[in-house]
N, C-alpha and C positions, 0 to 999 in steps of 0.2 A: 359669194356670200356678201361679203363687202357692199358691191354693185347692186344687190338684192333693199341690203340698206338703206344707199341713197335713192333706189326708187321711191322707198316706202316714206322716207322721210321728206322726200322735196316734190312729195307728189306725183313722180313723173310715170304713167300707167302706161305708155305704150314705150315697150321691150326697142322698136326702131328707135327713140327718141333718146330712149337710156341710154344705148350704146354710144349715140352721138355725141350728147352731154357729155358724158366721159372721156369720149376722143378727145374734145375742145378743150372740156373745163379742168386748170391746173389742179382745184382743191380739190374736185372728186378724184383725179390720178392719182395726188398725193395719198388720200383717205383710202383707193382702192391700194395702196403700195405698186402701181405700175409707174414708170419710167415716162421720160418722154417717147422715148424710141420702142417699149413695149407695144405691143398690139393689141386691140380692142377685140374680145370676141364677137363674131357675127352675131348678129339678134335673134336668126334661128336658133344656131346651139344654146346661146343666152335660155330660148325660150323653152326648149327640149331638157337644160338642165335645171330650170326653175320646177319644172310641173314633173319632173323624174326625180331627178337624185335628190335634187332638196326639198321637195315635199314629201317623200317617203321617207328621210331620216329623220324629219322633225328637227332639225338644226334650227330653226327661228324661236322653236318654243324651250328649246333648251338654252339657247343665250338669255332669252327673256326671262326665264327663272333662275338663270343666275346672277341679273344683273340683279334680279329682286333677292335674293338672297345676300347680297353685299349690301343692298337697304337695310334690311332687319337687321346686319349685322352691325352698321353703323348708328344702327341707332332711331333709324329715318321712317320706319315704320314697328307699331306695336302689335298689332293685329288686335287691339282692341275694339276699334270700332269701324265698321267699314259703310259704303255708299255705294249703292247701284245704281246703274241706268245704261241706256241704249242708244248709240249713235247711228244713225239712216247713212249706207254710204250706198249711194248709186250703182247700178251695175251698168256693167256695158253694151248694153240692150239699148233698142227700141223698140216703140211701138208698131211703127211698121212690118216687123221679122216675128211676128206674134199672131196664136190660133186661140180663136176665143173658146170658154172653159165649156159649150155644147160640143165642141169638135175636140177636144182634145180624149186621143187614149193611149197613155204610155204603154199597156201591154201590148198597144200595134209598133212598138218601135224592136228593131234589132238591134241588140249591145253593139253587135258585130260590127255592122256597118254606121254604126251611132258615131257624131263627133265625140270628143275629149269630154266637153262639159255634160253632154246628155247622158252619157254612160256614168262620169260622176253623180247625176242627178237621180239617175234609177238606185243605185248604191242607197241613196240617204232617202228613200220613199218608207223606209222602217225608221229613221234617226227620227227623235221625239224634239230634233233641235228641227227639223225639216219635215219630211213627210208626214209624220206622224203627230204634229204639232196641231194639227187640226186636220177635221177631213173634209173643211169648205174648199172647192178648189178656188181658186183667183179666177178674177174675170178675164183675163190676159193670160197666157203663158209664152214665154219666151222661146224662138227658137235655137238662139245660141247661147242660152244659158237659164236651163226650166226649174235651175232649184231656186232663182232669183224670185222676189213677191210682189206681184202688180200693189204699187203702195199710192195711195192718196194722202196721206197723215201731215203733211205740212199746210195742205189748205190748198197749193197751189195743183198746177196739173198733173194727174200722177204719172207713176215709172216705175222701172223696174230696181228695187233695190234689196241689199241687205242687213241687218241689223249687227252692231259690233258693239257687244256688251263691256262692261267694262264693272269691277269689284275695284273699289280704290280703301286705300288705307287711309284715313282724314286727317292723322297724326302732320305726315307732310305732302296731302296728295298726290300718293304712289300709288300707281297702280299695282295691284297684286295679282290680278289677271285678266284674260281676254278670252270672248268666248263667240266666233258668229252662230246666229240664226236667220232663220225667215225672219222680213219683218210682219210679225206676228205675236202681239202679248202675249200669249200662251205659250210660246216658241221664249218668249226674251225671261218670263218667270222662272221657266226650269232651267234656264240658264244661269241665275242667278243660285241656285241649287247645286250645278254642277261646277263652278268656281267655288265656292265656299267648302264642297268636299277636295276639290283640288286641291287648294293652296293647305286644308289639317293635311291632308296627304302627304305633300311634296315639301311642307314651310314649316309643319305643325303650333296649325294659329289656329287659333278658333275664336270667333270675336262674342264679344259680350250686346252689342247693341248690331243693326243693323238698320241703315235709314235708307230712304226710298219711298219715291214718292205715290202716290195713290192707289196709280194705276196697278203696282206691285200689291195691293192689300186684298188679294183672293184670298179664299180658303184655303189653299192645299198652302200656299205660300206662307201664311202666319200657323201655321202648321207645320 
């Protein structure tokens, strides 16, 4: 879990390099509570326990609300007014490893023999955060990771990436949750729907204002 952590926070996305980091570096041993003389786990098991055990207990999302819940409780957030938006975070695609959207057809693929991601990707072709989000398909799809969204939105060349929403409290810019989708407005609006029943759910807040900017001002959304 720990090691889970410093990936997320120091950026580090390949599982070999994490392991490494943590061999060498003092602060992360200290942070992970390993010794000098401890042993680092292999980046396989690392990677077989990332994508098993701690992604089906939801252990990340359960720390994350309760670091939020020691906000509110200090004080640091009111849940009075909150602020949307959507961060673009790259996936690990390229365009190379990609079948453009004439040739593609997921009913020709086997779960069976499907990688990890594909078989994920079949799963959320009903999630209204993913498949269902829209039914334009991309003009790309990826082969090692097809729920990712052929995205141009910066201007520069596009990629494959995903959208990481984010509901913040404005009292002391706390976030109060997280949510990915396609990067696809339609996909990032009802995302902003699905944290705000989240957090009455889990936090019992319900905000009075709600800011966000333009591209959030559809119909169903001011609705």
């Amino acid at each position: 879990m720990r090691m889970l952590l410093v990936g997320y926070i120091m950026g580090i996305r390949s599982e070999r390099r994490l392991c490494e980091e943590v061999h060498l570096n003092l602060a992360y041993r200290w942070f992970c509570k390993l010794d000098l003389n401890d042993n680092i786990p292999d980046h396989s098991t690392f990677s077989k326990n990332r994508h098993g055990r701690f992604r089906d207990s939801d252990l990340l999302r359960h720390v994350f609300e309760s670091v939020v819940a020691q906000c509110i409780e200090a004080g640091l957030a009111s849940g009075q007014r909150y602020a949307a938006d959507a961060s673009i975070i790259a996936a690990d695609s390229n365009r190379q490893q990609s079948t453009p959207k004439a040739d593609w057809n997921p009913e020709a693929i086997n779960p069976e023999e499907a990688p990890r991601a594909v078989r994920e990707y079949l799963e959320t072709l009903d999630d209204a955060a993913f498949g269902a989000a829209s039914p334009v398909i991309p003009k790309f799809i990826s082969h090692s990771d097809p729920a990712s969204q052929w995205n141009g939105a910066r201007g520069g060349p596009a990629y494959f990436a995903y959208s990481t929403n984010y509901l913040i409290d404005t009292d002391n810019a706390v976030i109060l949750d997280v949510e990915p989708t396609r990067s696809i407005r339609q996909a990032e609006v009802d995302a902003v729907k699905t944290m705000i029943d989240r957090v009455q759910r889990v936090h019992d807040l319900k905000p009075e204002r709600l800011i966000a900017d333009t591209a959030y001002g559809s119909g169903p959304m001011l609705d």
